[in-house]
C-alpha positions in Angstrom: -8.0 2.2 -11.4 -10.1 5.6 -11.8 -12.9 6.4 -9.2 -16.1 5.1 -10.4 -19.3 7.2 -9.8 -21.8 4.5 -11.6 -23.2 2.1 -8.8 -24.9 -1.8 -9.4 -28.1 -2.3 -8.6 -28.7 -6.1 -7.8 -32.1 -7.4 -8.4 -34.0 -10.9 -8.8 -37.8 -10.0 -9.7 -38.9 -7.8 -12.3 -40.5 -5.2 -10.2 -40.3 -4.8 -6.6 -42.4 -2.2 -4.4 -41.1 0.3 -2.5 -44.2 1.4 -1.1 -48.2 1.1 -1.7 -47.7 3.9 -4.4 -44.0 3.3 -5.7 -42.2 0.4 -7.6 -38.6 -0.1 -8.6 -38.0 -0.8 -12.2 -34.8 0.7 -13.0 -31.7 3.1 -11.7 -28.4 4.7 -13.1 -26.9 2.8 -10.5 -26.4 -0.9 -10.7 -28.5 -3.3 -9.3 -27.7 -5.7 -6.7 -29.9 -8.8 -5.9 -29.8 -11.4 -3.3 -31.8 -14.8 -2.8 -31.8 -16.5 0.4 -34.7 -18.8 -0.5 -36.2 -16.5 2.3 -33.9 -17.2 5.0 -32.9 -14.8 7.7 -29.4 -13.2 6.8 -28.1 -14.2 10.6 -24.9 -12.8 12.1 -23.3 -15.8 12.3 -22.9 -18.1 10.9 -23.0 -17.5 7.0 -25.4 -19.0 4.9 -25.4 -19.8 1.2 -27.3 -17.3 -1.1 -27.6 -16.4 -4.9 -26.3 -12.8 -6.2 -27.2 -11.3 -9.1 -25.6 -7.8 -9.9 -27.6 -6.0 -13.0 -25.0 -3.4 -14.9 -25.1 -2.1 -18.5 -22.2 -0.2 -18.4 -21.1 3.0 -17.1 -23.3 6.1 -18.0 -26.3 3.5 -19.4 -29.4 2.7 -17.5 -30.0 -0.9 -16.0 -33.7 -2.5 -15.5 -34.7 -4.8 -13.1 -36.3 -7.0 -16.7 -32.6 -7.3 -17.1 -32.6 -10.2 -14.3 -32.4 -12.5 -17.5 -30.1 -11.1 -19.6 -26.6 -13.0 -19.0 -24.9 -9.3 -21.1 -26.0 -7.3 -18.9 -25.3 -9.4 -15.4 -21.8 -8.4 -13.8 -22.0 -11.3 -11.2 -24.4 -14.3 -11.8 -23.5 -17.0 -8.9 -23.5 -18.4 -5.6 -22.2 -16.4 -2.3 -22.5 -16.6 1.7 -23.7 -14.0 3.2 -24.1 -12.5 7.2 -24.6 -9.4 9.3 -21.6 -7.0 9.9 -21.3 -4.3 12.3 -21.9 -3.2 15.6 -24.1 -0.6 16.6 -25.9 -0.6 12.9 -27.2 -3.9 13.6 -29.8 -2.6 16.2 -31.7 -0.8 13.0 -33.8 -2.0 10.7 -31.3 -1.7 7.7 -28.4 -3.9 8.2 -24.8 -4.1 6.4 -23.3 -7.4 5.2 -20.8 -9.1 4.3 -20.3 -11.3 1.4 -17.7 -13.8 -0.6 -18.5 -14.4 -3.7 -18.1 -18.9 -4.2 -18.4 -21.2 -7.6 -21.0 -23.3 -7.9 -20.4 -25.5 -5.2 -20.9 -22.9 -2.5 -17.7 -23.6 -0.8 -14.9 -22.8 -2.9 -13.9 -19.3 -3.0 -14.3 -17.4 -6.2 -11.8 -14.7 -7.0 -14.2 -12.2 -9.4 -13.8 -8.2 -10.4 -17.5 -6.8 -9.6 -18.0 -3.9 -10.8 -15.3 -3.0 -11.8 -13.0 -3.6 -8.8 -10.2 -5.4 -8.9 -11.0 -9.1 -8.4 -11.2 -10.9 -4.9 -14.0 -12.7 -3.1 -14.4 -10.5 0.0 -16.7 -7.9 0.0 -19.2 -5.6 1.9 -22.8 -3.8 1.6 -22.1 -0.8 3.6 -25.5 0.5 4.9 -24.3 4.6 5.7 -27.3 3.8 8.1 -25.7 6.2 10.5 -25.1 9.2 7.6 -28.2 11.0 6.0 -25.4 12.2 3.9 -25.1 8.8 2.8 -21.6 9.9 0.9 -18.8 10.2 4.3 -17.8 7.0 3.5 -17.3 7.4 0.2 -15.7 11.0 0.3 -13.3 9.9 3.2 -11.8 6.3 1.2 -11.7 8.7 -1.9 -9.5 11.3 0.0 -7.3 8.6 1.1 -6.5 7.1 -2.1 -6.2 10.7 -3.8 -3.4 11.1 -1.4 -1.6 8.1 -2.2 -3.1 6.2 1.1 -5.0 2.8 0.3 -8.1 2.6 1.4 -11.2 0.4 0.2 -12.6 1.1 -3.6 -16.3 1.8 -3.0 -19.2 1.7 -5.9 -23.0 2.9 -5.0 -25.5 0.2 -6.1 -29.2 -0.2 -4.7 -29.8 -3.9 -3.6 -32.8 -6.1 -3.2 -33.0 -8.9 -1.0 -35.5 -11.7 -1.6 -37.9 -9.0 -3.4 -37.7 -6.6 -1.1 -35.9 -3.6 -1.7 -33.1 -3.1 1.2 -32.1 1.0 -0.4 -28.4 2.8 -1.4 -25.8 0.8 -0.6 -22.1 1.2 -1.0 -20.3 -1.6 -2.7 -16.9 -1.6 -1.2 -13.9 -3.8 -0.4 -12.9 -6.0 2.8 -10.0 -5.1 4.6 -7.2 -8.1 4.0 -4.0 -8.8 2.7 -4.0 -9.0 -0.8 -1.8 -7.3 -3.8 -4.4 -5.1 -4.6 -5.8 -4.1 -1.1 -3.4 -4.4 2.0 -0.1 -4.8 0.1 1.5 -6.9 2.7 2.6 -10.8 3.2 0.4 -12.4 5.0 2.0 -13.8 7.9 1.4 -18.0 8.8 0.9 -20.1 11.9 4.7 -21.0 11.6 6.4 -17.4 11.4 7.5 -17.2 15.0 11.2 -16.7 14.7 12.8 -13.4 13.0 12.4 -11.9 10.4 9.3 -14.0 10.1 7.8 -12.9 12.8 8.0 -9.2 11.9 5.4 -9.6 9.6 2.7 -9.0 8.1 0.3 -7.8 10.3 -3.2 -5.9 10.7 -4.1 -4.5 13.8 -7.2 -2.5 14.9 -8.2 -0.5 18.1 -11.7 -1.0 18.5 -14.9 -2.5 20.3 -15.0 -6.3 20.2 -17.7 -7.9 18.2 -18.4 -11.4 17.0 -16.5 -12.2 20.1 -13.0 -11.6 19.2 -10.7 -11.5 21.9 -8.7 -8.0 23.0 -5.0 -8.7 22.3 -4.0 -6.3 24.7 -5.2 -2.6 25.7 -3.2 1.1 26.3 -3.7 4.1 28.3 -5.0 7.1 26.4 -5.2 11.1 28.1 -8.6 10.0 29.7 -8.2 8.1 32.6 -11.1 5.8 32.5 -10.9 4.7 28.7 -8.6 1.9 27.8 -7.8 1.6 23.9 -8.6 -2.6 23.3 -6.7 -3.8 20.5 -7.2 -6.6 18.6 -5.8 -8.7 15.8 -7.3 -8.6 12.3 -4.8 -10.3 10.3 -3.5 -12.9 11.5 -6.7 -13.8 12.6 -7.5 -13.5 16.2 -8.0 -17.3 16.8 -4.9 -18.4 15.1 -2.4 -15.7 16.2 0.5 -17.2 18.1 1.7 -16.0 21.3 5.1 -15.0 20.1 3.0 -13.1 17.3 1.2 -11.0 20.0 3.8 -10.5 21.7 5.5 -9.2 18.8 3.4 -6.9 17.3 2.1 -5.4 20.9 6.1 -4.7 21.7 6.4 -2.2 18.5 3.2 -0.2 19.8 4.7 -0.1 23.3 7.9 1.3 21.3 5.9 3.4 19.6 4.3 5.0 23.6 7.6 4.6 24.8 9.7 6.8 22.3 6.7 9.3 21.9 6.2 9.6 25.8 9.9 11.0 25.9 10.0 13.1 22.8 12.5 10.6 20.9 12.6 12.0 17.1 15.9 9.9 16.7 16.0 8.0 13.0 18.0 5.3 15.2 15.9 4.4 18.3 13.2 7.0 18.1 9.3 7.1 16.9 10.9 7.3 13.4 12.3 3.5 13.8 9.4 2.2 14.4 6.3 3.8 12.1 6.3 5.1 8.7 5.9 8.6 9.8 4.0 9.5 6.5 1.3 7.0 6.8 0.2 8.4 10.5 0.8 12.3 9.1 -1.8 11.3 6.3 -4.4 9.6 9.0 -4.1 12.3 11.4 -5.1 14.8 8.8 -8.1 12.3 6.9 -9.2 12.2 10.8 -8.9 15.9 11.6 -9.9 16.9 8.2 -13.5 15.3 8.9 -13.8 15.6 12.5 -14.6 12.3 13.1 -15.5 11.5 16.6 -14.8 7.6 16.3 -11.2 8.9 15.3 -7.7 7.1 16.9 -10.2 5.2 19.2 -12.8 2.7 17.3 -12.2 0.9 13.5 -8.7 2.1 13.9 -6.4 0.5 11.4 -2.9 -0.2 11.4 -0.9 -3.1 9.0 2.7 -4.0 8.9 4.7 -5.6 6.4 7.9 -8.0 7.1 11.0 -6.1 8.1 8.5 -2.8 7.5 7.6 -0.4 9.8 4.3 -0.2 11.3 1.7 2.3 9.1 -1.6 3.8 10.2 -4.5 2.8 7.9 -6.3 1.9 6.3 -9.7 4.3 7.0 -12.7 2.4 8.0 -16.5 3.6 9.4 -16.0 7.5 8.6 -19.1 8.1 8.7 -19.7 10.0 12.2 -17.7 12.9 10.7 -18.4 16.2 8.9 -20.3 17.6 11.5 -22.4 14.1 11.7 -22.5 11.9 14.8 -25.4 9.8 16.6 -27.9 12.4 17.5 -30.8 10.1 18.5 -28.1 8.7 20.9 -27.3 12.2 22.5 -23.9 12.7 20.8 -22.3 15.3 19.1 -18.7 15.2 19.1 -17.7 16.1 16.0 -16.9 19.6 15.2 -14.4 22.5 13.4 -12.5 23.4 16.5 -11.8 20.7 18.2 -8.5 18.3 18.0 -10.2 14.7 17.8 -7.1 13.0 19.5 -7.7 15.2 22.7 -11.4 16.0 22.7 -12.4 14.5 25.8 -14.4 12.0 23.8 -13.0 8.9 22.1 -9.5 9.8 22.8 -7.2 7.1 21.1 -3.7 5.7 23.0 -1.4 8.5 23.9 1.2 8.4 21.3 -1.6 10.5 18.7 -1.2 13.2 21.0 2.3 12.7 21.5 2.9 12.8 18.1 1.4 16.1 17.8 3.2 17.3 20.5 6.5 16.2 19.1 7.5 19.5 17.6 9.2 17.6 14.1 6.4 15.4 13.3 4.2 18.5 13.7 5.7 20.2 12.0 5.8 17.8 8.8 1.9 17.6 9.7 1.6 21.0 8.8 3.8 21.0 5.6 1.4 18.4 4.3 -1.6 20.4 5.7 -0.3 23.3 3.4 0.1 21.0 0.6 -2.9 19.7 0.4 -5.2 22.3 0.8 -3.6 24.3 -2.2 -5.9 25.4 -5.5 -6.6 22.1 -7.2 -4.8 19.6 -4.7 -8.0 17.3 -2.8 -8.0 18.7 0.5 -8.5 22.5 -0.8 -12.3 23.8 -0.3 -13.2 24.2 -3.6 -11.9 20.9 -5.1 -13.8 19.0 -2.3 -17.0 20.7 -3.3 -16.8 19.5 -6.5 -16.2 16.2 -5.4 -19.3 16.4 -3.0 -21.2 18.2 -6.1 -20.5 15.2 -8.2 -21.4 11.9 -6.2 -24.7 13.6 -4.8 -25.4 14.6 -8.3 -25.0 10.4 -9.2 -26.6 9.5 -6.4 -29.6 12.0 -6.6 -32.5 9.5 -7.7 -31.6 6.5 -5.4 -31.4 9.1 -2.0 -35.3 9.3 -3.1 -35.9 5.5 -2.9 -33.8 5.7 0.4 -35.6 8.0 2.1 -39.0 6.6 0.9 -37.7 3.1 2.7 -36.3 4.2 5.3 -37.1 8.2 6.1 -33.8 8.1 7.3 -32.5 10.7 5.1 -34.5 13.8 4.8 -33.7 16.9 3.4 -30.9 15.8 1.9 -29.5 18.8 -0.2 -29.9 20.7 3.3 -27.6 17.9 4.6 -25.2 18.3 1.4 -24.7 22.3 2.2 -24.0 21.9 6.2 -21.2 19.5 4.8 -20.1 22.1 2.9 -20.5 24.3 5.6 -18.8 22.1 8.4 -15.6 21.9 5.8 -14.8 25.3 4.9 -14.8 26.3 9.0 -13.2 23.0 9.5 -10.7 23.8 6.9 -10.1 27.6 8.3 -9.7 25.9 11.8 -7.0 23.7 11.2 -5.0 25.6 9.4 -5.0 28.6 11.6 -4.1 26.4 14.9 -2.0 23.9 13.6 1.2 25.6 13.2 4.5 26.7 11.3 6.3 24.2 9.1 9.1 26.8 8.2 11.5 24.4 9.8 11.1 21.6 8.0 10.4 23.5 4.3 14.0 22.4 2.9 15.4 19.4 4.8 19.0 17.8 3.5 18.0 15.1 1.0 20.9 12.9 0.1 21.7 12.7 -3.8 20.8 9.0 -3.9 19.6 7.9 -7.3 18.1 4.5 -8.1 20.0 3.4 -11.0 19.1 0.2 -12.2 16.0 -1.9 -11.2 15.8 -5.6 -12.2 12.3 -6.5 -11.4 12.2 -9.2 -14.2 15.1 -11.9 -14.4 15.4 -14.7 -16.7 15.8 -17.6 -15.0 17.7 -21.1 -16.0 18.9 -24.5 -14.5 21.1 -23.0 -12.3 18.9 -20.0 -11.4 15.9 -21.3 -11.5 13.6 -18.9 -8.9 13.3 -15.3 -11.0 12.4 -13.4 -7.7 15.6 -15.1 -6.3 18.0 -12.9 -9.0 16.2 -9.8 -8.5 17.8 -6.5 -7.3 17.9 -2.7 -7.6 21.5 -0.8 -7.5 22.0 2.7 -5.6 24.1 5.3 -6.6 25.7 8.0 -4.1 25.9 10.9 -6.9 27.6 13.1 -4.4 31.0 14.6 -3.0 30.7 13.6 0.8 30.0 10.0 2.0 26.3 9.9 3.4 24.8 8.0 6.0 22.3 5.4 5.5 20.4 4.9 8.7 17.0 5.6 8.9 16.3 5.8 5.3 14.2 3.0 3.2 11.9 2.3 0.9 8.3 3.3 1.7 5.3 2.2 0.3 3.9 -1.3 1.0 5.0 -4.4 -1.4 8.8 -3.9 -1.9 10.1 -3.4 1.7 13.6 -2.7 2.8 15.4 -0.4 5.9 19.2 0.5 5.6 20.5 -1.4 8.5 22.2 1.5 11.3 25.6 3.7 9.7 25.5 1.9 6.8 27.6 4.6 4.9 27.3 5.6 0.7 30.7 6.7 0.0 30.8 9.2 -3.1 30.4 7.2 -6.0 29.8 4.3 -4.3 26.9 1.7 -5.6 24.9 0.2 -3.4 23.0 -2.9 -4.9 19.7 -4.7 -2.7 19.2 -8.3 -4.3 16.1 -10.6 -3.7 18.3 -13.1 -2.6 21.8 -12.8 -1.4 23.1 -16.5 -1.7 21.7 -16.3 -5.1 23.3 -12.8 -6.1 26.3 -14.4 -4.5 26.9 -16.9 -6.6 25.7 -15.4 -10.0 27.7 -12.1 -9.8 30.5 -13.0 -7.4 29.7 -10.7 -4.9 27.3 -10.0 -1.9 25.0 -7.0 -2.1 24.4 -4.5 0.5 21.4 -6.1 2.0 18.5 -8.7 0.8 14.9 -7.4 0.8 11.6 -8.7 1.6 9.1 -9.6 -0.9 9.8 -9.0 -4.5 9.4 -6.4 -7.1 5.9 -6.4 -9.3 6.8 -7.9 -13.1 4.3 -5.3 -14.1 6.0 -2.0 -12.8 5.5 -0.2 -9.0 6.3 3.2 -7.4 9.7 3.0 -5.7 9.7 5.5 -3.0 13.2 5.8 -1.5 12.5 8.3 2.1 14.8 9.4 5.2 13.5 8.6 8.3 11.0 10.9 8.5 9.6 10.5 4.5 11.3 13.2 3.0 11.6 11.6 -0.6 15.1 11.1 -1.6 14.1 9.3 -5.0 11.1 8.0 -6.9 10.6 5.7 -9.7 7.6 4.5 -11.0 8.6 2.2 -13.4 6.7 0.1 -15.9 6.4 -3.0 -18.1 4.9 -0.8 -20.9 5.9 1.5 -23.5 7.4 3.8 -23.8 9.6 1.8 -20.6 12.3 -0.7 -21.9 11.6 -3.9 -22.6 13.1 -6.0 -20.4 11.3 -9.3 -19.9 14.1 -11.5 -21.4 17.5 -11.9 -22.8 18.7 -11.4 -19.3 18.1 -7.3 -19.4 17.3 -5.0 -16.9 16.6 -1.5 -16.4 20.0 1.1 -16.4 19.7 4.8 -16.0 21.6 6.2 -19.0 22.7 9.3 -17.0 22.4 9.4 -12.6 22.1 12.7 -13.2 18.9 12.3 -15.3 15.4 12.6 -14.3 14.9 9.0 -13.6 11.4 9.1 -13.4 11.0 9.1 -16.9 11.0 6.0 -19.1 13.1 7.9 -22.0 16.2 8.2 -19.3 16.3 4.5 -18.7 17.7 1.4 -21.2 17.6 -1.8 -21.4 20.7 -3.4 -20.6 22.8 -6.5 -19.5 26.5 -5.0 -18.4 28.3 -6.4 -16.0 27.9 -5.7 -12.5 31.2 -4.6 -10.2 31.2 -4.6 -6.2 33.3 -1.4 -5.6 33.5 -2.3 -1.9 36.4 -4.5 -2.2 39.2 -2.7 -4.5 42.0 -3.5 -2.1 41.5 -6.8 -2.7 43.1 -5.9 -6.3 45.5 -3.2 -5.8 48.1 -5.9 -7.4 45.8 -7.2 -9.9 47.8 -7.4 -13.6 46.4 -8.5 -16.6 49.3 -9.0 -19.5 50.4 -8.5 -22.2 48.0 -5.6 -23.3 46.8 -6.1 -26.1 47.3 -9.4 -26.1 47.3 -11.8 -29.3 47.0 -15.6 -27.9 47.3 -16.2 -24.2 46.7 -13.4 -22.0 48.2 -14.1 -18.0 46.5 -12.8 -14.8 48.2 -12.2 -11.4 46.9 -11.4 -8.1 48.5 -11.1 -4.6 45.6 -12.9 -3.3 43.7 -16.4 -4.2 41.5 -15.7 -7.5 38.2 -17.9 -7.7 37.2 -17.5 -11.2 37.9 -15.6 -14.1 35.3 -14.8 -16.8 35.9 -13.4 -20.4 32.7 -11.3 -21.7 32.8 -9.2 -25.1 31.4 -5.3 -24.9 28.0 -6.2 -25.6 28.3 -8.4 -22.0 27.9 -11.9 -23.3 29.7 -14.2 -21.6 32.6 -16.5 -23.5 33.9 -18.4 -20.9 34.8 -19.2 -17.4 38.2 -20.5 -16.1 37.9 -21.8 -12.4 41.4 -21.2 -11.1 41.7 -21.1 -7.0 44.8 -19.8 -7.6 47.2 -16.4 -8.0 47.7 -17.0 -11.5 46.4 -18.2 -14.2 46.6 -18.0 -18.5 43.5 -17.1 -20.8 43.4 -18.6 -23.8 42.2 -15.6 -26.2 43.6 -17.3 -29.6 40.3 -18.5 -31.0 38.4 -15.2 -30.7 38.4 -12.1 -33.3 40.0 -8.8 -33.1 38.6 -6.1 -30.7 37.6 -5.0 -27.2 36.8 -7.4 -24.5 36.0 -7.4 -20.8 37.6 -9.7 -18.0 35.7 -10.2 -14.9 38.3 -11.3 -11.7 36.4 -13.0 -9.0 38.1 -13.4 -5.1 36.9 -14.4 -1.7 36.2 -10.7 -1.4 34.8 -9.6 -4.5 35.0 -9.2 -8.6 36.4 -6.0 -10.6 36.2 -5.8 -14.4 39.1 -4.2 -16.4 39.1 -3.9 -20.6 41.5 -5.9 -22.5 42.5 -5.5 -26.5 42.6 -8.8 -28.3 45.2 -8.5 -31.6 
């Protein structure tokens, strides 16, 4: 989904007064109204509320008088509401948090608002902390503009039984879902491996609503302990064997940083997707922000995945801002914010950054992205700072008349500015060469055929079950396997440790091994977790340390193959061929051949050749099955053998080319036969 840069307004009255000398009638943003009946909006627990979200449609105005009009309401229905946050809650404007319900006020209600994709968690963020009023906003956009998930955000201005609460960001709760934290969520029951891996989201932070600290870690400053504590599962239900779990892969993590381990077998590179905590160590740097590594630090994990850092949350103590009336000012353009003095996170940040590898893939994607026209350069981050104040212009004025919180706010705008491009020049003068790790060895690993929609039948009847995505080694030299797998979040699998490609070799990951088993005859390489989107995903295949090896972003649209039935899936005409692009792909339905078990048929004879009624097959060892397909891969029939030997019956099929699929203990091979 594109960025948005039109914001609701919600709204229940027809006018409501700002001041003695000011009323609300209308905004370019949308319009968000609540009705408590007049209750306090407590803490906890929730209470039940009426929302009302007033948008015409991007670039069109929207008027409070449009309370009535059912076209122009986004969101007309019941939610419950409370107080989020920590510190914000000692000021007059508050944040909340919201699910959206049906009309009994108890059953959740899955809805798109404005535009986002639909769910029923949600927040008003109050940016009560940033006269800016646009960190948040800028920080979630640079995330997602770098391929990192963070929360979709849309300005709106809210009212809240009449009175008008200001600019608000509309944004997304962080939680497992297809569309925000692409992980499974894990259940009270997953307690044994590989269960157990998985998924997760964790946070270092302060405790609030009473949430208990799952466990804490030593950072550089003595006296501050990092308290971490479960987010998903949540931290009332989480299982002992679950903590224990998910605290033993951090303690991994400070154990193999702590002694410089860059090993793709038992180092730091084992246990986090090194990419992920590249790309928050530079959103954090980039923006100085002095909560950073310490407080509303993210981190999620999906089954048999690594652990990643994210998503961003509260980034809006950076650029230069922090909580002056409070006496701090930590944030600033020469400082590193892992090792500050201030809020310091757990030691393995600056490990990290000591680790001469990972910083040195730190500073490669430094250099990337502050290139002409890529979102961390200067010049493209003005623009994006130029366009949402721009957007927001008219509602800062109503904000600052509520709240005076604000001020002069295009003098705030330009010391941004200013804080970036010293921030900018600082970084990348002290952060350091990445001439060593400019050309790393990428293995010529293609993805060659992707199966992400299977036909299903009696036999087969579980779609996900039949899944899989074949490998090709396209190179001379055998290559080894560990430490590479597939990055990203939804589709998960690691190449188990020397795991070897030979040259030529095909290497085939199935859904569901049993199942592959006993369609095609043969076991794959390795089974992986979760399955692959119906509608088409980005297939990241990454070494250990998230070089990208391969990348396919496939699709259930034109101009992609069609797929979705007859049995087809995606081939790559030529491995050699850009497979990136839909034109290099077909749709197919060939057979598939191990071509890890060809000793098993070293005596295999198929006779006479061509052959005009009965066609005999011998094998030194015990044949399962034999199947007779013609070219275009449709299969004739099967003869269940258990034996060495065995006759075909060809008479009653015409002249031509046919294929014969040999099935053992070990494995199947496919040879070409001529019928007379």
């Amino acid at each position: 989904m594109k960025n948005r840069l039109y914001y609701p307004v919600v709204i229940f009255l027809f006018l409501f007064r700002i001041s003695s000398a000011q009323v609300f009638t209308d905004s370019n943003l949308p319009i968000v109204l609540i009705n408590t009946n007049g209750a306090e909006i407590p803490d906890d627990p929730r209470i039940i509320a009426s929302m009302k979200i007033i948008f015409r449609g991007d670039g069109l105005r929207n008027y409070v008088t449009d309370v009535s009009t059912p076209a122009y309401l986004n969101y007309d229905g019941q939610i419950n509401i409370e107080l989020r946050g920590s510190s914000s809650q000692a000021l007059d404007k508050k944040q909340y948090g919201f699910s959206t319900k049906k009309s009994d006020g108890i059953t959740s209600n899955n809805v798109s608002l404005l535009g986002l994709p639909p769910d029923n968690d949600w927040i008003l963020q109050s940016n009560v902390f940033d006269p800016s009023m646009i960190r948040n906003y800028l920080s979630y956009n640079l995330s997602r503009r770098i391929g990192q998930y963070a929360s979709r955000t849309v300005f709106c201005e809210v009212m809240i039984n009449g009175h008008y609460m200001g600019l608000y960001l509309l944004l997304e709760k962080i939680k497992p879902a297809t569309n925000r934290v692409n992980i499974l969520e894990i259940g009270p029951n997953d307690n044994s491996y590989p269960d157990i891996s998985g998924g997760y989201i964790t946070k270092s932070d302060k405790t609030t609503g009473g949430d208990p600290v799952a466990w804490t870690m030593s950072s550089y400053q003595w006296t501050n302990d990092i308290q971490f504590i479960h987010h998903t599962p949540d931290p009332q239900s989480v299982t002992p064997a679950q903590n224990n779990y998910i605290e033993s892969e951090f303690l991994k993590l400070a154990r193999t940083t702590e002694i410089n381990n860059q090993s793709v077998e038992t180092g730091y590179p084992s246990i986090i997707d090194v990419p992920t905590f590249i790309d928050y160590m530079l959103l954090t740097e980039l923006s100085s922000n002095a909560d950073g590594y310490s407080l509303s630090t993210f981190y999620h994990k999906d089954r048999n995945g690594k652990v990643r850092a994210g998503p961003l949350w509260d980034f809006d103590l950076t650029y230069g801002n922090d909580l002056f009336l409070w006496g701090y000012d930590r944030s600033k353009t020469d400082v590193w914010q892992f090792s500050d003095g201030g809020n310091d996170g757990p030691r393995y940040w600056k490990d990290l950054f000591d680790n001469a590898k990972f910083k040195c893939y730190l500073s490669k994607r430094w250099n990337e992205l502050t290139k002409p026209g890529k979102p961390f350069n200067y010049q493209s981050l003005v623009s994006d700072i130029d366009q949402v104040t721009a957007h927001i212009g008219e509602a800062v004025v109503r904000e600052n008349t509520r709240w005076g919180t604000v001020g002069n706010h295009a003098a705030q705008i330009a010391g941004m500015k200013t804080f970036l491009q010293q921030r900018i020049n600082w970084i990348t003068n002290n952060i350091g060469s990445h001439s060593s790790c400019d050309h790393p060895e990428i293995p010529p690993l293609v993805i060659t055929r992707i199966n992400y929609a299977p036909d299903t039948s009696a036999m087969f009847p579980v779609s996900n079950d039949l899944e899989f995505i074949e490998i090709t080694n396209t190179g001379n030299e055998a290559v080894n396997l560990t430490g590479i797998y597939f990055g990203g979040t939804g589709f998960v699998y690691n190449f188990r440790l020397n795991n070897i490609a030979d040259p030529g070799q095909t290497i085939i990951l199935a859904g569901n091994s049993e199942v592959f088993m006993a369609k095609y005859g043969f076991y794959p390489s390795g089974q992986f977790t979760r399955s692959l989107s119906n509608t088409g995903e980005d297939l990241i295949l990454s070494d250990g340390f998230g070089n990208e090896i391969d990348r396919v972003q496939y699709s259930d649209l034109p101009p992609w193959p069609d797929v979705k039935a007859n049995g087809l899936y995606l081939e790559l005409v030529n491995p050699l061929s850009d497979n990136n692009i839909a034109s290099s792909w077909r749709a197919a339905s060939s057979l598939l051949v191990s071509v890890n078990d060809i000793e098993d048929f070293n005596s295999l004879r198929l006779y006479p050749s061509p052959v005009n009624d009965l066609l005999t097959i011998e094998n030194e060892t015990i044949m399962l099955y034999v199947e007779l397909y013609d070219i275009m891969g449709t299969k004739l029939q099967t003869l269940r053998i258990n034996s060495e030997c065995c006759n075909l019956d060809m008479s009653s099929y015409p002249r031509g080319l046919y294929l014969v699929r040999v099935v053992t203990p070990g494995g199947s091979i496919v040879r070409k036969i001529i019928r007379n």
